[in-house]
N, C-alpha and C positions, 0 to 999 in steps of 0.2 A: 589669746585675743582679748579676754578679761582685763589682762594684768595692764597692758598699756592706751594710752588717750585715742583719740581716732575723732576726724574734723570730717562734720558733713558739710552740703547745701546745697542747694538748690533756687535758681531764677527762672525754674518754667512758666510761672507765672506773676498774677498781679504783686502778688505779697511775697518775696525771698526770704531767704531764711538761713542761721547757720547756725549749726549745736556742735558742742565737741562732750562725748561721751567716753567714759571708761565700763566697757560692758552694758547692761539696762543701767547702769546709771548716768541723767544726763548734768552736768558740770557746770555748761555754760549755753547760753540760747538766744539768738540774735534774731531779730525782723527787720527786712527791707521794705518797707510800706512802699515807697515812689519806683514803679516802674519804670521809668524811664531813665534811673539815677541807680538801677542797678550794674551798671559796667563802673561807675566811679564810684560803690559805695559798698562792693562786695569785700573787698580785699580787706579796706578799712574795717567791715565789722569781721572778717574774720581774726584780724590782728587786736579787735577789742573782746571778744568772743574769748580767746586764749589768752587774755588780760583778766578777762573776770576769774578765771580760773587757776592763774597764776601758773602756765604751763607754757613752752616756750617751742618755737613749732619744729626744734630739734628732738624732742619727744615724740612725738605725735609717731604711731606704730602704721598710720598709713590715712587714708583720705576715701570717701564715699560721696558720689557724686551723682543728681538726676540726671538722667540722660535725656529726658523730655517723655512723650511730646507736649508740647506749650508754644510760648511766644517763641518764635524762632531766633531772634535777638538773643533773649535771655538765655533760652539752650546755648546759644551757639557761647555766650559769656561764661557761663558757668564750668562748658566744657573747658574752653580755651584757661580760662584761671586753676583750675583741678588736674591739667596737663603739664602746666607751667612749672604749679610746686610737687607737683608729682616729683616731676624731671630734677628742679632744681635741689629737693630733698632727698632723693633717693629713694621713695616711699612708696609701696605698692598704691595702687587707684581701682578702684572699685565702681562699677557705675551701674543704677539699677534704676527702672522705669520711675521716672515721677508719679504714674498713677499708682504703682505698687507704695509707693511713700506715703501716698495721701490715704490708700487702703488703712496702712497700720497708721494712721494719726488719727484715728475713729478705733473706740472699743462698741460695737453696734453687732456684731455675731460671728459666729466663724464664713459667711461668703458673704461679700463687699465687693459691690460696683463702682468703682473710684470714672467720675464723670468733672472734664475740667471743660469749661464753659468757651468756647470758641468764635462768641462772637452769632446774633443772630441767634439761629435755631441747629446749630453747629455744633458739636462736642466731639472731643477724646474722651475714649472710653476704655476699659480694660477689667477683668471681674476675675478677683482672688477668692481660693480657700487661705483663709488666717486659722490658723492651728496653735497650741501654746510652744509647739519647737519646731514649724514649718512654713512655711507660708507655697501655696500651690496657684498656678497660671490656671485660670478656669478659660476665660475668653482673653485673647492676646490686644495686646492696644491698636487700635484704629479710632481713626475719622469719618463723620460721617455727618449725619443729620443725625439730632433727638429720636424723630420717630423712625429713625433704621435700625438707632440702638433698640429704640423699646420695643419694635416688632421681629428681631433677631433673636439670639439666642441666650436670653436671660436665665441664668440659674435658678431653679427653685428656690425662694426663703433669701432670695438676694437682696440686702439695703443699700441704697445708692445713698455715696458718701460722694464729696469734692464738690467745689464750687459752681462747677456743672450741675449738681446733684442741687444745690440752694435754690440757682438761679430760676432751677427748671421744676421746683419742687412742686407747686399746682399741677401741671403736667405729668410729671410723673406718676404722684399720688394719685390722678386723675386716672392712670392706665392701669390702676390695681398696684403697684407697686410701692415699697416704702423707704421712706428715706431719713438717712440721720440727721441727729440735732445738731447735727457742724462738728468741726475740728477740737480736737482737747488737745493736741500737738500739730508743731509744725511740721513741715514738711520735711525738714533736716532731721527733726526728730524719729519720723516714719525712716529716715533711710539707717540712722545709727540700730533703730529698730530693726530693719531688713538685714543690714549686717551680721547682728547675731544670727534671727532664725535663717540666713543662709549661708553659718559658718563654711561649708568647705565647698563654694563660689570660687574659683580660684581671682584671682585681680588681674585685670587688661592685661591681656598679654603682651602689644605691641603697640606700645605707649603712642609712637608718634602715629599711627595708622589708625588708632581708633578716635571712630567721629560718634557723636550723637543720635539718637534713634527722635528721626523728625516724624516719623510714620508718612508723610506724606510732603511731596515738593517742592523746594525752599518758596520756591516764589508764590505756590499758593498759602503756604503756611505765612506767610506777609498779607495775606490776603484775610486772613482770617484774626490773627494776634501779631501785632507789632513788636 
């Protein structure tokens, strides 16, 4: 898995992103700042993305992709373009929680509450152990309210990481709990990351059947994040 390139991204949310790594090392790294201009600007930075890098996407050993939950839009783009070259390259697909991504794009402790901001007093939420050759599911991702996450079931010694975790940081702080000083990586980067520590993940098995994890129903998640 070392020896060849591998293209992530992810559009669950405000800011997309796309890295193409060989192993822990990342190559090449792209931002989508404008939400709204991520269905016509994803493809383009991944074909700049493997430009910076001088690799051509007949290389590429396979594809790593957010499966959400976030804006439903953006999920539903990011899946639809990652299925597309999947198919049309031949290339296994890969697909792992965006809040698992945003977990490993924070070096803050081994357990990390990846919190992505929903609009109101709203969040996804999801809380890993990061380990240095593991990464482990502590609390699985769901929706909710702030305060259903913070009076559920929070791991001892847990930092909330994710933009949720920013937006809401007085509040949270406020409930005893502590949170990081933001992102050192993107979100593409957490997933090339997740890749290694969950080498033998096998890849979608059934390309054209697998959908996105919305965690909750298309039309409320429109309700929440455009």
């Amino acid at each position: 898995m070392a020896e060849v390139p591998y293209l992530a991204f992810d559009t669950s949310g405000a800011v997309g992103s796309v890295a193409v790594g060989v192993g822990s090392r990342v190559l090449a790294n792209r931002s989508l700042e404008e939400r709204h201009e991520h269905a016509a600007r994803l493809v383009p930075a991944i074909d700049r993305a493997l430009a910076d890098c001088g690799i051509d996407r007949s290389e590429l050993g396979g594809i790593v992709v957010g499966e959400g939950p976030g804006s439903f839009t953006g999920v539903r783009v990011a899946a639809a373009t990652a299925k597309g070259l999947a198919h049309a390259l031949d290339l296994p697909l890969w697909a792992f929680p965006s809040l698992a991504a945003a977990a490993l794009a924070e070096d803050v402790g081994p357990i990390r509450y990846a919190l992505f901001d929903a609009r109101s007093d709203r969040v996804y939420g999801a809380c890993y152990g990061v380990g240095s050759s593991a990464v482990q599911d502590l609390v699985d991702p769901h929706g909710g309210t702030l305060r259903d996450t913070l009076g559920g079931d929070v791991p001892g010694g847990a930092v909330f990481v994710g933009d949720g975790s920013l937006r809401h940081r007085a509040a949270i702080v406020g409930a005893g709990f502590a949170v990081g000083p933001g992102p050192s990586r993107t979100l593409a980067e957490g997933l090339l990351r997740l890749l290694g520590l969950r080498a033998g993940v096998p890849p979608v098995a059934d390309l054209a059947a697998w959908e996105p994890r919305y965690v909750r129903g298309a039309s409320a998640e429109r309700g929440w994040i455009p």
